[in-house]
C-alpha positions as CSV (number, residue, x, y, z in Angstrom):
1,X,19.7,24.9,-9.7
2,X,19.5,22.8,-5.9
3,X,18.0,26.1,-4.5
4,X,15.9,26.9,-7.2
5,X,14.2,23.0,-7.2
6,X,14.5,24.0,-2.5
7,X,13.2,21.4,-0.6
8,X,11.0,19.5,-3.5
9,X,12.5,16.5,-5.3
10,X,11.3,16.2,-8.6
11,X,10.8,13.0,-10.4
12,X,12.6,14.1,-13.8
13,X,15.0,17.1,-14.3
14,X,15.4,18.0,-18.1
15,X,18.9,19.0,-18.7
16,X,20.0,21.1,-22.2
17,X,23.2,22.9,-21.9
18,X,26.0,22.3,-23.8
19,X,28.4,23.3,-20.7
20,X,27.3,20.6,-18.6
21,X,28.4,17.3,-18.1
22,X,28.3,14.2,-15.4
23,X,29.6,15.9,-12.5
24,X,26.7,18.5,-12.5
25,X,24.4,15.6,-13.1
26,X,25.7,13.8,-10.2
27,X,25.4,16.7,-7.7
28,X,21.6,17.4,-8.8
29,X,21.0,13.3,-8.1
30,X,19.8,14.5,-4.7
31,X,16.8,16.3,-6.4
32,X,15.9,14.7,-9.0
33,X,14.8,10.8,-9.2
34,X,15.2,10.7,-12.8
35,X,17.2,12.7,-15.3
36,X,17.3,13.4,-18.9
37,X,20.1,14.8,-21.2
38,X,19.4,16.7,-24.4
39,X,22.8,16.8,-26.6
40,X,24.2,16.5,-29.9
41,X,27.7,17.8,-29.1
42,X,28.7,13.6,-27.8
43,X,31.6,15.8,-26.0
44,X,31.8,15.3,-22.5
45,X,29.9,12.4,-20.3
46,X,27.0,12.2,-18.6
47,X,25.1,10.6,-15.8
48,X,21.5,10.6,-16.8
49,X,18.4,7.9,-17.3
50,X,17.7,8.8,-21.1
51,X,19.6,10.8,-23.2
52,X,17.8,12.6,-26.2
53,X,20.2,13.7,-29.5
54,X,17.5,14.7,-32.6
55,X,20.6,15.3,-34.9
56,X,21.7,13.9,-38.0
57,X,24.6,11.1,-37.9
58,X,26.0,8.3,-39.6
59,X,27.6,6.7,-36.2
60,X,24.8,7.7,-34.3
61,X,24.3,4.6,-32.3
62,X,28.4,4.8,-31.6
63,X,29.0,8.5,-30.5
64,X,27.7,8.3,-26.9
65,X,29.2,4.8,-26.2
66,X,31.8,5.6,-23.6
67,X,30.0,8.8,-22.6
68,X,26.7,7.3,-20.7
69,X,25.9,3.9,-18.5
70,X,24.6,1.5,-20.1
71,X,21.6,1.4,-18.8
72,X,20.8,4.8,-20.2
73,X,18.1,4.7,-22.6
74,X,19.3,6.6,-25.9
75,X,17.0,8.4,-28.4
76,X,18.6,9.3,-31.2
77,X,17.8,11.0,-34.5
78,X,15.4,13.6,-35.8
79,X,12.5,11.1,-35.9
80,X,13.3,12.4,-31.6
81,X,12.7,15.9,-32.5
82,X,11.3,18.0,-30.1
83,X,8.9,19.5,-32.7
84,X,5.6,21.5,-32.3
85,X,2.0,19.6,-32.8
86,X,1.4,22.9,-35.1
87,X,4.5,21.3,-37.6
88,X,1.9,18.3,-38.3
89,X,-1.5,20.5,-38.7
90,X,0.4,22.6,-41.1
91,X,2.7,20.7,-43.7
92,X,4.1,22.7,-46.6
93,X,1.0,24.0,-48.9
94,X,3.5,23.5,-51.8
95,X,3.5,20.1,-53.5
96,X,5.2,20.6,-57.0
97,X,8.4,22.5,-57.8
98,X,7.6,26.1,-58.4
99,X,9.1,28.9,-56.4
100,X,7.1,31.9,-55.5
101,X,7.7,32.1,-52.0
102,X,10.7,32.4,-49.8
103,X,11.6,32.6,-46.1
104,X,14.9,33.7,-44.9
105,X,15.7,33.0,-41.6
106,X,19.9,32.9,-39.9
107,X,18.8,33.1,-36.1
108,X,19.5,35.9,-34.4
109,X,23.0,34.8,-34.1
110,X,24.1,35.6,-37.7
111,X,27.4,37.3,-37.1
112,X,28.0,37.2,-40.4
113,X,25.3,38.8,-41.7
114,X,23.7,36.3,-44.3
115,X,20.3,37.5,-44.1
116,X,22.0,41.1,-45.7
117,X,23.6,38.6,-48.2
118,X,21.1,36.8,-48.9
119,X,18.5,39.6,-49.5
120,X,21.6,41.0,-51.9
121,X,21.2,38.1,-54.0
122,X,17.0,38.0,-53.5
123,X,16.8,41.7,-54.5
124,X,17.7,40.0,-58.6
125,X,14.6,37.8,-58.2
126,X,11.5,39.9,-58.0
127,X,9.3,37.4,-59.5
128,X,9.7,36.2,-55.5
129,X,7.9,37.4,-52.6
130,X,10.4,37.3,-49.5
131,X,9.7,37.3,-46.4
132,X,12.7,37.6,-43.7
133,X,12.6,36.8,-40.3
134,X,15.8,38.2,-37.9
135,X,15.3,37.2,-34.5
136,X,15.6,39.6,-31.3
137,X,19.0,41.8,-31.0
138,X,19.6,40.6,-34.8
139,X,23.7,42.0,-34.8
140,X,22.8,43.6,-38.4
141,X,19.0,45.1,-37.9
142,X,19.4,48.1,-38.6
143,X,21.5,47.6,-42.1
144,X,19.1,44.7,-42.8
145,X,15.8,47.4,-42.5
146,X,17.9,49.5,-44.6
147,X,18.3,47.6,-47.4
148,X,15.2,46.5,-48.4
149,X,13.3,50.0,-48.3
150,X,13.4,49.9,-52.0
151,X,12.2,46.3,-52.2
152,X,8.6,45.6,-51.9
153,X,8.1,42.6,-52.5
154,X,10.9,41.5,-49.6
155,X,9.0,42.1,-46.3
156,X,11.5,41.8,-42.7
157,X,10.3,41.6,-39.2
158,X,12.5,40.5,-35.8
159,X,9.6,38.7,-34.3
160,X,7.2,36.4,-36.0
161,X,3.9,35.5,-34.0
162,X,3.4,32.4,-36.2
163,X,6.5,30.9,-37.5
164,X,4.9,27.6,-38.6
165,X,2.2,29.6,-40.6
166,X,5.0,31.4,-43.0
167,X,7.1,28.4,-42.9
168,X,4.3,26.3,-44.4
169,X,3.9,29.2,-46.8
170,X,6.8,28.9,-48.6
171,X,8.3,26.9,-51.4
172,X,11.9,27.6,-50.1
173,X,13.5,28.5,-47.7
174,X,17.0,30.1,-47.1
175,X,19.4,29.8,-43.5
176,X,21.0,27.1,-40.7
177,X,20.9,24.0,-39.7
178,X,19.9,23.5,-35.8
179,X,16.3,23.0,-34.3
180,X,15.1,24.6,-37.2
181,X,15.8,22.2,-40.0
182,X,13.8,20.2,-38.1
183,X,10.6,21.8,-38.3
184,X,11.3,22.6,-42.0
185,X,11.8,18.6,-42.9
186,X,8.2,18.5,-41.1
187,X,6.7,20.6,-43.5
188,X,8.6,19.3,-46.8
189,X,10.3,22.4,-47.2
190,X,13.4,22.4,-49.2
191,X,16.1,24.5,-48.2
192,X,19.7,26.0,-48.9
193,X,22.2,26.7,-46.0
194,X,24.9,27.6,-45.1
195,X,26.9,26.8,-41.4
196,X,27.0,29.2,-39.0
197,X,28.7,27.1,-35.9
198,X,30.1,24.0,-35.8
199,X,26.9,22.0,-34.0
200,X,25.4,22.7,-37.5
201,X,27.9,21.0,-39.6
202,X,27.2,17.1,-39.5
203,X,23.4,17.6,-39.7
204,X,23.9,20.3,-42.9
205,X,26.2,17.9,-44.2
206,X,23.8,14.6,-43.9
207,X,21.0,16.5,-44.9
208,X,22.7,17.4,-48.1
209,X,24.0,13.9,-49.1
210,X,20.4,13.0,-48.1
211,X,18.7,15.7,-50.9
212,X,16.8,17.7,-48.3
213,X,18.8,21.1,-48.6
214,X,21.7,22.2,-50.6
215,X,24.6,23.3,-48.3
216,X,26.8,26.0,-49.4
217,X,29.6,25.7,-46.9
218,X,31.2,27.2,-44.4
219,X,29.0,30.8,-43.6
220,X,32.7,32.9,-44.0
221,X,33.1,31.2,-47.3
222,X,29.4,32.3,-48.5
223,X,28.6,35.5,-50.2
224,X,25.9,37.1,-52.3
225,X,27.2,35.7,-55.7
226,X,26.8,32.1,-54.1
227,X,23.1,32.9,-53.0
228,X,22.4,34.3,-56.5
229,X,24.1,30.8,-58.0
230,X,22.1,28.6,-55.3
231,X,18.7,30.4,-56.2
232,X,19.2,30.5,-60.0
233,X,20.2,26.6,-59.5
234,X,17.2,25.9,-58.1
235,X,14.7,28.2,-60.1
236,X,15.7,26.3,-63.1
237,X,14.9,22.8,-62.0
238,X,10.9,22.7,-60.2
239,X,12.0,18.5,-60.2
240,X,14.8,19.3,-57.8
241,X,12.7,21.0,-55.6
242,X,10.2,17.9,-55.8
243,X,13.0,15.8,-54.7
244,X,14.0,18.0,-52.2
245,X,10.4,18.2,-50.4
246,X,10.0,14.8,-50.8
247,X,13.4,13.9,-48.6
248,X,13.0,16.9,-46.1
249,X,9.8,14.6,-45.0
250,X,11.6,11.5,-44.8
251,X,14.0,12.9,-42.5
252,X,11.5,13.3,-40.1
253,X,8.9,10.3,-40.7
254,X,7.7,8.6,-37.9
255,X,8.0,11.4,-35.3
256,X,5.2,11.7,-33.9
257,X,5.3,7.9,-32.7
258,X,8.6,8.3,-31.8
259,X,7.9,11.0,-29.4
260,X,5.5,8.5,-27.7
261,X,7.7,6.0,-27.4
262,X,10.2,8.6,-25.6
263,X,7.0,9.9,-23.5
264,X,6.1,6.3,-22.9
265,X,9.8,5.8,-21.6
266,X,9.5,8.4,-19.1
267,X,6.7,7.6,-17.8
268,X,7.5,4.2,-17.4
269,X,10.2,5.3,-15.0
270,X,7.7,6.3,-12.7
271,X,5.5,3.3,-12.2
């Protein structure tokens, strides 16, 4: 990274690696006159100006305590999140509790395969239109395409060009927690997960006790009879799904004010 920035010093460096800690930090001091952590591990220390964590915790203000100065300005929460101007433009078209439309997306990490589970338990609902999104170098693509030859109504592609567009689309959505529940809260769309690493586990399990998504556990522990159960669950009661939109915005209000204040912040640095 010091011969990547050369001879330049910047005036913020933007750090977001879950490998690196304060005595990285302290060696890039000599570039940078202002640094900024992105985390939500709380794991290791660092040595930075502001630290950013956009998950989900009950101890939130605690968890960084002994691990930055105290001069470091914390943001923390997903009224923080990183999030898209697109996420605002384009909120959920759905307002009631009907279920027509679903997207299914795992990452492109999915070891486990849940998007082939999960289309398992979709192929019993044809009264849905599907629409599954795999990621680059999904581990299960080819299997996945396989599957649903004989499905028309569930439609899979490993790249989608507008994300926000068949997010907003949908009255539910299926897959992880991570940067992405974000963006669904956003746009009010309810979801049920399952966890697929263990950065995902506090924020599935908040947003659960909070209403947003229903969270089925541990991904090894989730199968295609648990999808079918989830869906039928929530196919019988439109008020859930209501309830569900309703908190999935609440998780994220105030966010675009927040991220001024955190612009502000940096920018005040510099004066």
């Amino acid at each position: 990274t010091l011969a990547a920035i050369g001879d330049a010093k910047v005036d913020w460096l933007v750090v977001d690696h879950y490998a690196l800690d304060a005595r990285w930090e302290k060696r890039l001091q000599v570039k940078c006159n202002h640094l900024m952590v992105i985390d939500d591990l709380a794991d290791r220390s660092h040595l930075c100006d502001v630290l950013l964590d956009q998950s989900l915790h009950c101890d939130s203000n605690a968890r960084y305590q002994s691990l930055v100065s105290r001069c470091c300005r914390q943001f923390l929460g997903p009224s923080y999140a990183l999030l898209r101007p697109e996420f605002y433009k384009m909120r959920s078209i759905s307002q009631g509790g009907d279920v027509r439309r679903v997207h299914v997306y795992f990452g492109g990490n999915d070891l486990d395969n849940q998007a082939g589970r999960a289309i398992n338990a979709l192929i019993h609902f044809p009264q849905l239109a599907v629409y599954v999104v795999l990621g680059l170098n999904h581990p299960h693509r080819e299997s996945v395409f396989e599957m649903t030859k004989s499905f028309p109504w569930i439609t899979v592609t490993e790249v989608c060009h507008n994300m926000v567009a068949t997010m907003a689309d949908a009255d539910l959505a299926l897959g992880v927690c991570g940067g992405a529940a974000w963006e669904r809260c956003a746009l009010g769309l309810p979801t049920l997960v399952c966890i697929t690493a263990d950065n995902q586990r506090d924020d599935a399990e908040s947003l659960h006790r909070l209403g947003a998504v229903e969270n089925l556990g541990e991904s090894a522990d989730v199968d295609t009879n648990q999808w079918i159960r989830a869906l039928s669950r929530v196919l019988d009661e439109p008020l859930r799904i209501s309830r569900m939109r309703q908190a999935a915005r609440a998780i994220v209000a105030g966010n675009q004010e927040c991220r001024h204040e955190l612009l502000d912040t940096l920018l005040d640095y510099g004066s």
